[in-house]
KOLDO-312635 format. One record per residue: x, y, z of N, C-alpha, C in turn; residue in one letter. Coordinates in Angstrom, 3 decimals, m for minus. Each point is the difference from the previous one (the first is absolute). Layout:
N
{node {X, Y, Z}, {X, Y, Z}, {X, Y, Z}, A},
...
***
This chain:
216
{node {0.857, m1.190, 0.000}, {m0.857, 1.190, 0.000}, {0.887, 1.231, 0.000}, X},
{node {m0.787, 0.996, m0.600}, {1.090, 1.183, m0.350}, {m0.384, 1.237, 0.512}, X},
{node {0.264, 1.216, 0.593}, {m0.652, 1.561, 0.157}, {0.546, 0.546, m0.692}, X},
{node {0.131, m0.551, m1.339}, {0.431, 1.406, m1.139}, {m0.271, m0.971, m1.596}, X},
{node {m0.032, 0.838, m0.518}, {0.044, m0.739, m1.172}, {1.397, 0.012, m0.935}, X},
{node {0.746, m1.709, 0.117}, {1.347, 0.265, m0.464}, {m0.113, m0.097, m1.542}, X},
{node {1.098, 0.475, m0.735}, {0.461, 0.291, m1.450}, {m0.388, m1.166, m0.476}, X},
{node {0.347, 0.226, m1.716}, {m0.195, m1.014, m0.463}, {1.369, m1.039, m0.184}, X},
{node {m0.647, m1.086, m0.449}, {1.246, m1.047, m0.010}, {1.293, 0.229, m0.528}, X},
{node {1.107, m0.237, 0.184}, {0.800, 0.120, m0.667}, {m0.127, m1.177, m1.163}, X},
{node {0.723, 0.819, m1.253}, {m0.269, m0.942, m0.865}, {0.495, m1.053, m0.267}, X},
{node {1.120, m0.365, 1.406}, {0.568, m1.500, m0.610}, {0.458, m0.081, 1.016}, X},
{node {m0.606, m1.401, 1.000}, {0.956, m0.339, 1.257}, {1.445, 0.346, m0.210}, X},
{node {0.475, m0.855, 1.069}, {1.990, m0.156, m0.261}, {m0.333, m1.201, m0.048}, X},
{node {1.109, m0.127, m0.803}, {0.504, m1.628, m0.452}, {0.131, m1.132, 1.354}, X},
{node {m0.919, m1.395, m0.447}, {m0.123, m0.592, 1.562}, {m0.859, m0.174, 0.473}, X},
{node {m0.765, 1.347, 0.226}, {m1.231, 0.050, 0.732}, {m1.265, 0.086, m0.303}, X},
{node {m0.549, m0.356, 0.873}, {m1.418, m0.692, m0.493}, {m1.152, 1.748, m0.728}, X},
{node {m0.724, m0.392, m1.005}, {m0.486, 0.430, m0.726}, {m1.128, 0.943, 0.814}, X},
{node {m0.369, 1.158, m0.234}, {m1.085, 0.770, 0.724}, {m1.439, m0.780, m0.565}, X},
{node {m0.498, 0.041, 0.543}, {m2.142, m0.947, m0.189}, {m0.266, 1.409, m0.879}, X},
{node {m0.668, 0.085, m1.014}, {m0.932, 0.923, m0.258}, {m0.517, 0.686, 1.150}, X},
{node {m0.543, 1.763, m0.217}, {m0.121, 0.541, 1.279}, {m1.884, 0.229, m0.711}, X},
{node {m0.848, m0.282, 1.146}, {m1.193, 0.637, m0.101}, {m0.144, 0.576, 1.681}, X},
{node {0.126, 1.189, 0.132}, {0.191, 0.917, 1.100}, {m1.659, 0.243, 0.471}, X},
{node {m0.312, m0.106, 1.526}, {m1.078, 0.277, 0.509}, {0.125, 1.117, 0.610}, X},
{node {m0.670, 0.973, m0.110}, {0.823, 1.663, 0.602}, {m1.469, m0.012, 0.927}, X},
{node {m0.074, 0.435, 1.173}, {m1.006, 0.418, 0.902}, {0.327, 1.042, 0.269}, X},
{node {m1.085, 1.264, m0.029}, {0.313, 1.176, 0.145}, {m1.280, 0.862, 0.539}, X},
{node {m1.167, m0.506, 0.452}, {m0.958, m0.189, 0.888}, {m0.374, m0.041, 0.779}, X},
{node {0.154, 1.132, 1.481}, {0.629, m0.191, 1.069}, {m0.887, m0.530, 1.017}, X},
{node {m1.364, m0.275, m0.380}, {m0.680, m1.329, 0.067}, {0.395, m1.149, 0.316}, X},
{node {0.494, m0.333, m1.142}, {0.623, m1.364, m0.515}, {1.551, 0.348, 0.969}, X},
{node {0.834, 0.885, m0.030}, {0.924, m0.497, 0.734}, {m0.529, m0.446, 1.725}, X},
{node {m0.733, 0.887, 0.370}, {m0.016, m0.033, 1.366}, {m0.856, m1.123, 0.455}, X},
{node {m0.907, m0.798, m1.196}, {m0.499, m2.029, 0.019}, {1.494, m0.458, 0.437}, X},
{node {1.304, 0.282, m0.549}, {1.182, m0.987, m0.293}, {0.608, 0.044, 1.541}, X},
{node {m0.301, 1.048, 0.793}, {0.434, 0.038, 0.942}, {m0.573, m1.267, 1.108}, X},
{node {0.166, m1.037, m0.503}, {m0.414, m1.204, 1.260}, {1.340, m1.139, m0.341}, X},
{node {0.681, m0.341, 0.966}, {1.002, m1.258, m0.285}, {m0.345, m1.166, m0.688}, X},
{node {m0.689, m0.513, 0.201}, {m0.765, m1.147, m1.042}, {0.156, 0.740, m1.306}, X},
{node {m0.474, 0.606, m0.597}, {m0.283, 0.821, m1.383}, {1.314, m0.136, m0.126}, X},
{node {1.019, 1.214, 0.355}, {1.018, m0.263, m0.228}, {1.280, m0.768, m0.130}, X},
{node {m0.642, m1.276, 0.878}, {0.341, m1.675, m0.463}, {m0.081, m0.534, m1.009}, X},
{node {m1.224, 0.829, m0.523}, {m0.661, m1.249, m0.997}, {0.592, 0.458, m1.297}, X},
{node {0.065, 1.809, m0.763}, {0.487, 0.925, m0.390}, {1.900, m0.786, m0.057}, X},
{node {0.347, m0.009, 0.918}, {1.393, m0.511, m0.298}, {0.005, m1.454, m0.231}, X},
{node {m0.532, m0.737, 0.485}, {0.119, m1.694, m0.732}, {m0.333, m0.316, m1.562}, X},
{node {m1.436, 0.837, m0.041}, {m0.677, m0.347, m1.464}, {0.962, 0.911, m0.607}, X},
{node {0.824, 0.998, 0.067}, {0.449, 1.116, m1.203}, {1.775, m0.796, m0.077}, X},
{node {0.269, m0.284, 1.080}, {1.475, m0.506, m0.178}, {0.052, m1.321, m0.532}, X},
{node {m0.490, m0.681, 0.394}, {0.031, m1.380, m1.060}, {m0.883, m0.162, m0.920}, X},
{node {m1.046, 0.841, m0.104}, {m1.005, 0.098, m1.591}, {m0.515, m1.778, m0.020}, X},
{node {m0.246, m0.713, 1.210}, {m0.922, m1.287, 0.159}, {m1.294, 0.664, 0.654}, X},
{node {m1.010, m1.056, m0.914}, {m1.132, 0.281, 1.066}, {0.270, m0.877, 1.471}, X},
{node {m1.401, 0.155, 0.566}, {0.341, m0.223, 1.210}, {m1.938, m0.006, 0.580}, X},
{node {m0.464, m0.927, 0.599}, {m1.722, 0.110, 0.646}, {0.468, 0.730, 1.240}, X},
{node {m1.282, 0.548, 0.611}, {0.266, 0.582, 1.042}, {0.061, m1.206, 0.798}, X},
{node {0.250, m1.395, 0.086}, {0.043, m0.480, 1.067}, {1.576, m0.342, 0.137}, X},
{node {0.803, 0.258, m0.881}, {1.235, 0.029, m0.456}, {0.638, 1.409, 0.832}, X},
{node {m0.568, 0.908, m0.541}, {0.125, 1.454, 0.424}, {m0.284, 0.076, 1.915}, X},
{node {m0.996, m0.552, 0.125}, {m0.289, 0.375, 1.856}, {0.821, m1.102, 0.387}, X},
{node {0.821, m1.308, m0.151}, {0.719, m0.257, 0.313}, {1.417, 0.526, 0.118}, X},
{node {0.279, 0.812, m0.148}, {1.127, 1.046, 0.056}, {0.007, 1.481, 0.367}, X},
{node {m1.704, 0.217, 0.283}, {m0.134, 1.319, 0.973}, {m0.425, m0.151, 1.414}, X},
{node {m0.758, m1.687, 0.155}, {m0.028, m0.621, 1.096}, {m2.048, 1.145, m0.116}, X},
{node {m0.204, m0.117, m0.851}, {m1.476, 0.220, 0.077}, {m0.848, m0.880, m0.241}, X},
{node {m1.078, m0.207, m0.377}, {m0.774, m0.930, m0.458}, {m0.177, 0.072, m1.543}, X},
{node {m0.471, m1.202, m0.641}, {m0.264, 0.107, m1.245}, {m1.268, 1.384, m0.147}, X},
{node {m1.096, 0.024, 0.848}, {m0.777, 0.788, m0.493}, {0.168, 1.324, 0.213}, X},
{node {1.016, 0.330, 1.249}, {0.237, 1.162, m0.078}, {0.944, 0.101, m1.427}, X},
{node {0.755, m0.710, 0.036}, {1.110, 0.405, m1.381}, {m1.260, 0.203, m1.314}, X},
{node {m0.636, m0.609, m0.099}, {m0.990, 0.016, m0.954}, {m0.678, 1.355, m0.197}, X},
{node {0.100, 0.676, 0.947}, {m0.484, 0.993, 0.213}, {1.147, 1.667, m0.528}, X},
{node {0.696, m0.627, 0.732}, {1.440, 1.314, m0.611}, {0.218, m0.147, m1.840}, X},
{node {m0.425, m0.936, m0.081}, {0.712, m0.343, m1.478}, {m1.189, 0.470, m0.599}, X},
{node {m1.169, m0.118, 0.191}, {m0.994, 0.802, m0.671}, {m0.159, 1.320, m0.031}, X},
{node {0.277, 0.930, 1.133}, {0.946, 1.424, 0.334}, {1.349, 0.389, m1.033}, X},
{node {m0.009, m1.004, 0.242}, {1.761, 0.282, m1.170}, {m0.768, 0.099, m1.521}, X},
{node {m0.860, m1.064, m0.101}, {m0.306, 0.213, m1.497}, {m0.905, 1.068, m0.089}, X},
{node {m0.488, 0.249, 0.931}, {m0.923, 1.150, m0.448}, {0.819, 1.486, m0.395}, X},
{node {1.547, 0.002, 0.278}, {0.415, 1.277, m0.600}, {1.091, m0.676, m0.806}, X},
{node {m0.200, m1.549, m0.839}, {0.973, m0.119, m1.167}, {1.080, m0.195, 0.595}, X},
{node {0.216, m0.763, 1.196}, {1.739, m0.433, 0.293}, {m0.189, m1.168, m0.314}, X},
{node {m0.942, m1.075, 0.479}, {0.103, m1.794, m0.255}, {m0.921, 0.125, m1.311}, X},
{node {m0.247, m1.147, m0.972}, {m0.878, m0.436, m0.565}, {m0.378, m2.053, m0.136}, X},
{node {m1.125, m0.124, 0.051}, {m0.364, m1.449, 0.297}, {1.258, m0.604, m1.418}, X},
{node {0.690, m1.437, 0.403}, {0.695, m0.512, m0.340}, {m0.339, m1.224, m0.944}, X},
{node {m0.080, m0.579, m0.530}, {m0.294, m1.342, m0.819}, {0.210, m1.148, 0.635}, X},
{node {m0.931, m1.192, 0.288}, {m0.204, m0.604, 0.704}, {0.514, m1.213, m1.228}, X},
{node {0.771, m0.958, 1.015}, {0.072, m1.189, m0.165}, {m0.339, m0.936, m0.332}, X},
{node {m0.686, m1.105, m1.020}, {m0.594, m1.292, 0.800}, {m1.475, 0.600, 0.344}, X},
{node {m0.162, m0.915, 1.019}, {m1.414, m0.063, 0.511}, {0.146, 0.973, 1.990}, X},
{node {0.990, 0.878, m0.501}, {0.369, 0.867, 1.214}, {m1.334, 0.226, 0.549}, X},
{node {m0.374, 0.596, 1.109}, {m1.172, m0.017, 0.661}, {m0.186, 1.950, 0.812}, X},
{node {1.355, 0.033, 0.087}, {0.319, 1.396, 0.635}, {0.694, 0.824, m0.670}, X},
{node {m0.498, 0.996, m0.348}, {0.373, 1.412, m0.919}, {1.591, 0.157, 0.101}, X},
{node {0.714, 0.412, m1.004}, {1.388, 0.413, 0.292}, {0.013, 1.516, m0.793}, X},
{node {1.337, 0.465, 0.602}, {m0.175, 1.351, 0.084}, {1.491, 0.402, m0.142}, X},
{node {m0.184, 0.643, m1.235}, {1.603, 0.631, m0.061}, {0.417, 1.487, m0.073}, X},
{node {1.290, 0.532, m0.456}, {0.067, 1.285, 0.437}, {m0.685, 0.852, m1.779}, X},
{node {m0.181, 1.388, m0.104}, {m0.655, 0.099, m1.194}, {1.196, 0.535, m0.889}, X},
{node {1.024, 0.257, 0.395}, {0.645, 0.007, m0.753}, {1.575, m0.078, 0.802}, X},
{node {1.645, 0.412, m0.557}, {0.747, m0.782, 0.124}, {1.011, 1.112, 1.127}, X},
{node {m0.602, 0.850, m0.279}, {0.358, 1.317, 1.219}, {m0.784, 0.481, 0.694}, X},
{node {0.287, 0.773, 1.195}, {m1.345, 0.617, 0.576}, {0.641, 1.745, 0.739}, X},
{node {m0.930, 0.700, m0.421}, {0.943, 1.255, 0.343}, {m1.346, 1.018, 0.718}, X},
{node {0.402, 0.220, 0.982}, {m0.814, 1.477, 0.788}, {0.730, 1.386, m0.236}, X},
{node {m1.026, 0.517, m0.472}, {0.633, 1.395, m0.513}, {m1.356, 1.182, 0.802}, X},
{node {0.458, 0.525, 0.965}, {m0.392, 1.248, 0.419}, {m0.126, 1.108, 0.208}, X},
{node {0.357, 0.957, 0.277}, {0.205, 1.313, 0.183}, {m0.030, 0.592, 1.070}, X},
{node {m0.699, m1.123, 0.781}, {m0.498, 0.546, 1.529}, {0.901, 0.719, 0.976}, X},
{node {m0.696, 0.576, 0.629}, {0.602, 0.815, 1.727}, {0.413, m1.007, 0.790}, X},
{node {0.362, 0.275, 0.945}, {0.620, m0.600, 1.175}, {m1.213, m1.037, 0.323}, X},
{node {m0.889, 0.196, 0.317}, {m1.468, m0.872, 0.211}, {0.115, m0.691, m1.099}, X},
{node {0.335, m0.401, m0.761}, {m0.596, m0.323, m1.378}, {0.180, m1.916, 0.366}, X},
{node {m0.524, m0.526, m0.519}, {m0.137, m1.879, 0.414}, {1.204, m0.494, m0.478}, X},
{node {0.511, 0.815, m0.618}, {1.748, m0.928, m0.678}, {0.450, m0.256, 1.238}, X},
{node {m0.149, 0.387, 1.376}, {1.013, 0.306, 1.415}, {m0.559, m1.402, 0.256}, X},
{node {m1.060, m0.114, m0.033}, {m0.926, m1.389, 0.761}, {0.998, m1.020, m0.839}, X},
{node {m0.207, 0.139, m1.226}, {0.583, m0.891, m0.240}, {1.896, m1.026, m0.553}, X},
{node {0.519, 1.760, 0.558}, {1.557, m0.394, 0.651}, {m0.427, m0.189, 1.042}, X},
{node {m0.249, 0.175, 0.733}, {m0.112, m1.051, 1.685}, {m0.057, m1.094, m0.154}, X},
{node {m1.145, m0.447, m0.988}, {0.258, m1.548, m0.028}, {0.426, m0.602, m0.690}, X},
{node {1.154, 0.527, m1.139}, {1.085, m0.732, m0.911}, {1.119, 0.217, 0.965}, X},
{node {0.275, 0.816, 1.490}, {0.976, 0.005, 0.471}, {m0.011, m0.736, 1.440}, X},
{node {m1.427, m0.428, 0.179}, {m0.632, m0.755, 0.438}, {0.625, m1.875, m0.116}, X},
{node {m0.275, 0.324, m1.069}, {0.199, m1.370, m0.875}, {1.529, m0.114, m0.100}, X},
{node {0.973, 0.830, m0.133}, {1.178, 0.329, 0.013}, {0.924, m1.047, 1.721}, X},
{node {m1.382, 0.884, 0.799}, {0.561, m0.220, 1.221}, {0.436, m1.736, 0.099}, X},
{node {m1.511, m0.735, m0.582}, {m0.368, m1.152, 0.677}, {1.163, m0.697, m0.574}, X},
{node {0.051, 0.179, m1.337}, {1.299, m0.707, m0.762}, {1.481, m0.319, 0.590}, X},
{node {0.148, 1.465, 0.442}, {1.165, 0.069, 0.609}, {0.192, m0.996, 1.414}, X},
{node {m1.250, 0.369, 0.577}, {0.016, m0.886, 1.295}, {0.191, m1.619, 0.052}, X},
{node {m1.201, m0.019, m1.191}, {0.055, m1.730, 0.060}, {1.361, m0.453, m1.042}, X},
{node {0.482, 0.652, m0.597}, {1.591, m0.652, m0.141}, {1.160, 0.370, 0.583}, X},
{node {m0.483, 0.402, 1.532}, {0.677, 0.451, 0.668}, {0.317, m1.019, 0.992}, X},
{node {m1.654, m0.559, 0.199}, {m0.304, m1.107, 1.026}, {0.154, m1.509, m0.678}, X},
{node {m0.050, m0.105, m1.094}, {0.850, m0.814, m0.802}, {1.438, m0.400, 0.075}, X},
{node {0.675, 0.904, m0.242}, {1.434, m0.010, 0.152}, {0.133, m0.591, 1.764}, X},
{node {m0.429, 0.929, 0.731}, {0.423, m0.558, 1.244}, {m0.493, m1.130, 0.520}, X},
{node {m0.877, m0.733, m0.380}, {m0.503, m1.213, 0.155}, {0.965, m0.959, m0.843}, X},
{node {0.232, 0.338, m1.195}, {1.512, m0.933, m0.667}, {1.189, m0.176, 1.058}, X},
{node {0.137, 1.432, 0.709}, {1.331, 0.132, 0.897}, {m0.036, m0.962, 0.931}, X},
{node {m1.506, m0.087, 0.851}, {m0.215, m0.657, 0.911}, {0.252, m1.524, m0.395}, X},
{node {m0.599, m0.646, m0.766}, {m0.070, m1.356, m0.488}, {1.519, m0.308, m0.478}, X},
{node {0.665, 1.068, m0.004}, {1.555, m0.898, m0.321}, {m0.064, m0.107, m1.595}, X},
{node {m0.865, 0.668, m0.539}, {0.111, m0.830, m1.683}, {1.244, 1.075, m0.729}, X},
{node {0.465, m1.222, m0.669}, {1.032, 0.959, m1.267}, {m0.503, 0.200, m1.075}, X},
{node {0.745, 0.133, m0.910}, {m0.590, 0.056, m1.551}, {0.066, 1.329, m0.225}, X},
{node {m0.627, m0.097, m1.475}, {m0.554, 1.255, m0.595}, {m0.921, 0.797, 1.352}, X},
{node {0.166, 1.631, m0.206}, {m0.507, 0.756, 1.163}, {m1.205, 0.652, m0.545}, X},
{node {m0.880, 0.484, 1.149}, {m1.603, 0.233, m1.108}, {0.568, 1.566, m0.725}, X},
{node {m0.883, m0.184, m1.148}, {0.160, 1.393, m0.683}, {0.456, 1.519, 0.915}, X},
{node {1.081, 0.712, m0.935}, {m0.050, 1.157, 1.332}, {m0.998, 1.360, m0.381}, X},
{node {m0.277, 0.642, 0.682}, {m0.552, 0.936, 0.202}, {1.041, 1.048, m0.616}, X},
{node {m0.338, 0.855, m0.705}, {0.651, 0.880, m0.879}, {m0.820, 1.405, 0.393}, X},
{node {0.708, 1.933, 0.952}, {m0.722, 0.733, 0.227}, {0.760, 1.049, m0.334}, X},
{node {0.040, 0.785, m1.006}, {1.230, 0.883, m0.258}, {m0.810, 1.410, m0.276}, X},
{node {0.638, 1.436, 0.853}, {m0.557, 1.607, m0.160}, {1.168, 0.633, m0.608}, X},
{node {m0.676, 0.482, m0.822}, {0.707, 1.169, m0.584}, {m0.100, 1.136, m0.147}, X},
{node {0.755, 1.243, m0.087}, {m0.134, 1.522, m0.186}, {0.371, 0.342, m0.955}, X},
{node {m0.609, 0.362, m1.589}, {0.377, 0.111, m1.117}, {m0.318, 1.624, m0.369}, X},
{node {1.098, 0.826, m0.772}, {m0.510, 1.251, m0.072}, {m0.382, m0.448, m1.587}, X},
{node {m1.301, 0.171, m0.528}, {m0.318, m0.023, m2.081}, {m0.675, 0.876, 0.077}, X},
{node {m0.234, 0.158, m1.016}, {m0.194, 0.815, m1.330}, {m1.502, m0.902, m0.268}, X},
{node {m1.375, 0.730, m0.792}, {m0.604, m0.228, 0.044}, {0.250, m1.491, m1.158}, X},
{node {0.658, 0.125, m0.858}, {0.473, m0.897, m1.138}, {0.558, m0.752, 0.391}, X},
{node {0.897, m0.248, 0.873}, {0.895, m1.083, 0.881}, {m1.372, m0.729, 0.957}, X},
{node {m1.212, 0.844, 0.792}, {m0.362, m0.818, 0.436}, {m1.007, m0.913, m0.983}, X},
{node {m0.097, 0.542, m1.513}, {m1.092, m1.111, m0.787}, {1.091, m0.653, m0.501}, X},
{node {1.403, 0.266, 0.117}, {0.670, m1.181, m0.961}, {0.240, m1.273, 1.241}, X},
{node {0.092, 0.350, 0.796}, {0.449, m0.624, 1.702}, {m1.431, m0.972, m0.073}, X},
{node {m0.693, 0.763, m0.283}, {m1.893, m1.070, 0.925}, {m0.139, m0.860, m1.570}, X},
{node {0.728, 0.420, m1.137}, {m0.320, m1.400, m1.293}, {0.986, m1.103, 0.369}, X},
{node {1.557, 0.609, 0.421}, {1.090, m1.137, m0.167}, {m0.683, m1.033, 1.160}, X},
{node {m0.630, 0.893, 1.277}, {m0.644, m1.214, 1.111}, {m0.737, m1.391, m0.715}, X},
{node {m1.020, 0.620, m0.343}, {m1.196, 0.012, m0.433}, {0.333, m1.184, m1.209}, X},
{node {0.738, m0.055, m1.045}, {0.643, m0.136, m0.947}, {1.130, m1.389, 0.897}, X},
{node {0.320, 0.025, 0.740}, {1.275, m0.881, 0.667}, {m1.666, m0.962, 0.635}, X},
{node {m0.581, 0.700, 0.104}, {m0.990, m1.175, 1.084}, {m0.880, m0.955, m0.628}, X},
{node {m0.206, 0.960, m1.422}, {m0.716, m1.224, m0.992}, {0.816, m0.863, m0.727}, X},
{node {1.336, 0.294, 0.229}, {1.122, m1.159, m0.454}, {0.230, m1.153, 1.104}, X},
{node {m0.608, m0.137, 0.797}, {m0.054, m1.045, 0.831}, {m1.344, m0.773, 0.277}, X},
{node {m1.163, 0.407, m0.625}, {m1.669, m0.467, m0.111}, {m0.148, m1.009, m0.655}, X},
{node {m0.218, m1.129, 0.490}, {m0.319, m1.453, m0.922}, {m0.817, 0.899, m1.098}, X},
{node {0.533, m1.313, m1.244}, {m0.914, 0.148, m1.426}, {m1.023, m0.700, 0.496}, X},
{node {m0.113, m0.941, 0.740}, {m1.157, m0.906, 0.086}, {m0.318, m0.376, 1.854}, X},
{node {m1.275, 0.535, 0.240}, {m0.608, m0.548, 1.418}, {1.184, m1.695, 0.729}, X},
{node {m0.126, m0.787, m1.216}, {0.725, m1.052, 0.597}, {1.400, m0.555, m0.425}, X},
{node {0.516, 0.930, m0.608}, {1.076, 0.043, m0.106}, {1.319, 0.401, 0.802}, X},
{node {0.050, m0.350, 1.366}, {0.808, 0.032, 0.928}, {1.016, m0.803, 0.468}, X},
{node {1.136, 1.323, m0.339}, {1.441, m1.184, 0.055}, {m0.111, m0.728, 0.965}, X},
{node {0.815, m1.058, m0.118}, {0.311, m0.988, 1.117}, {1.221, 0.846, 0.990}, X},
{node {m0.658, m0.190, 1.620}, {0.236, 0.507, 0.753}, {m0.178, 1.552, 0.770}, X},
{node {m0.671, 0.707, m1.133}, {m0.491, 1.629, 0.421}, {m0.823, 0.008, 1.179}, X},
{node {0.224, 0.840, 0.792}, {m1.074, 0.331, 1.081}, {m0.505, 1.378, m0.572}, X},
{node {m1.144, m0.262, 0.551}, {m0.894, 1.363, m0.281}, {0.106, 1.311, 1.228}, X},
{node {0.468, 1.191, m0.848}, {0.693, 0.710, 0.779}, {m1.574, 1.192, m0.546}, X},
{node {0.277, 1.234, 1.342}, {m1.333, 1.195, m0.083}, {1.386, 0.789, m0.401}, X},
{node {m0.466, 0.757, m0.881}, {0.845, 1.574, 0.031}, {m0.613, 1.481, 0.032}, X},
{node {0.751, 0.330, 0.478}, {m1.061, 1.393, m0.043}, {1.288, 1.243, m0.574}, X},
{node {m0.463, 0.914, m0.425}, {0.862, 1.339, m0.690}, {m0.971, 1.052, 0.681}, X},
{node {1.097, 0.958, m0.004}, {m1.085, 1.445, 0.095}, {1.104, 1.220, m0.332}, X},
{node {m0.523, 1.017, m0.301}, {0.737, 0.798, m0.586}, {m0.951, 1.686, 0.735}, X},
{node {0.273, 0.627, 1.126}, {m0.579, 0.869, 0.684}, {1.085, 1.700, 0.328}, X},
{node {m0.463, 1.132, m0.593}, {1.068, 0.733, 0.697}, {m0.167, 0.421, 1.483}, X},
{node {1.655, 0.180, 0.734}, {m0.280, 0.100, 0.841}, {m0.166, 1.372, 0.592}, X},
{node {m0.818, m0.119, 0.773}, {m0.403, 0.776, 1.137}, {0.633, 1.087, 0.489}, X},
{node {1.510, m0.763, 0.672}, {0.842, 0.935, 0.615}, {0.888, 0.995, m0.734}, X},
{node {m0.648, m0.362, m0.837}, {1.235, 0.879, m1.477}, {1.113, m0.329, m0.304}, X},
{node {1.233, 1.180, 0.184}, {1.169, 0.065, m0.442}, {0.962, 0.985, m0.225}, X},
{node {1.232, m0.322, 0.298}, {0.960, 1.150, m0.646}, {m0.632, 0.737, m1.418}, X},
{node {0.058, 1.401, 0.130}, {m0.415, 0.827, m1.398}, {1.126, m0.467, m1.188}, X},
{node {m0.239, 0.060, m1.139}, {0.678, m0.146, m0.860}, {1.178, 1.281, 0.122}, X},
{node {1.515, m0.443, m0.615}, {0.615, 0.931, 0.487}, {0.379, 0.399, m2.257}, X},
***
């Protein structure tokens, strides 16, 4: 999920790396619709269905928000009602609706004040930030405890920076990201190397606050 809307593709990975998916971009800009997104479930569901582009039933889905199928049943009909999920193609003689993301990006674009629902909903991508960190935190030290060797769990990667740009440095800066991140996006839902763990990333790009030395 994105709060800006990034550039367009570059026109040719680097050599190696995996191929960018076609982009069909979901822009919400509705401040309606953003301030629905503000519930953790939603924004569960928003990052599972958009990052791996599988459907998924809500009984699939509330197993991983720890809700019920019918409440999940319920958010996902919220979601479709402002065009983030759309019903999925069923299987076989499937019995329960599947539900995927509506398209292959998802971007909130606002304008808002300080009040504005984008805040609601960094709380709970930093929220979500937190839990990550914790539970492979409590991971690791439970390896320590048990004595196990081996390979060590994935690390946690948290790096700040103070960059002085130029309005052009910061759109060439937010494509090379942007551009480096779709060079690492499976071509295909099930196409996953042998051995990858599934890692969250997050970017942000904010000026700061406290300012700065004047230009001399």
């Amino acid at each position: 999920m994105k709060t800006e809307n990034p550039p367009a593709d570059p026109a040719e990975a680097p050599a190696g790396k995996r191929r960018p998916r076609p982009e069909q971009k979901v822009e919400i800009t509705d401040p309606k619709a953003i301030r629905a997104l503000a519930h953790a479930a939603r924004l569960e569901v928003i990052s599972e269905l958009y990052s791996t582009q599988v459907s998924r039933t809500a009984t699939e889905l509330a197993a991983q928000t720890g809700l019920t199928p019918s409440a999940m049943s319920y958010h996902l009909r919220a979601l479709q009602k402002w065009g983030i999920v759309v019903p999925a193609a069923t299987a076989g003689d499937a019995r329960e609706r599947r539900w995927k993301a509506a398209g292959t990006d998802f971007t909130i674009k606002s304008g808002g004040g300080p009040a504005s629902p984008e805040f609601a909903v960094l709380d709970l991508e930093l929220d979500a930030y937190r839990r990550r960190v914790k539970a492979h935190a409590e991971a690791r030290d439970e390896q320590r405890r048990r004595g196990e060797s081996g390979e060590p769990p994935a690390s946690v990667v948290l790096a700040s920076n103070l960059l002085y740009l130029t309005p052009a440095q910061r759109a060439e800066l937010t494509e090379r990201i942007f551009g480096l991140l779709r060079d690492y996006e499976l071509e295909a839902p099930d196409a996953i190397p042998d051995g990858a763990v599934r890692m969250a990333t997050m970017w942000s790009m904010i000026p700061d606050d406290r300012g700065g030395p004047a230009a001399v």
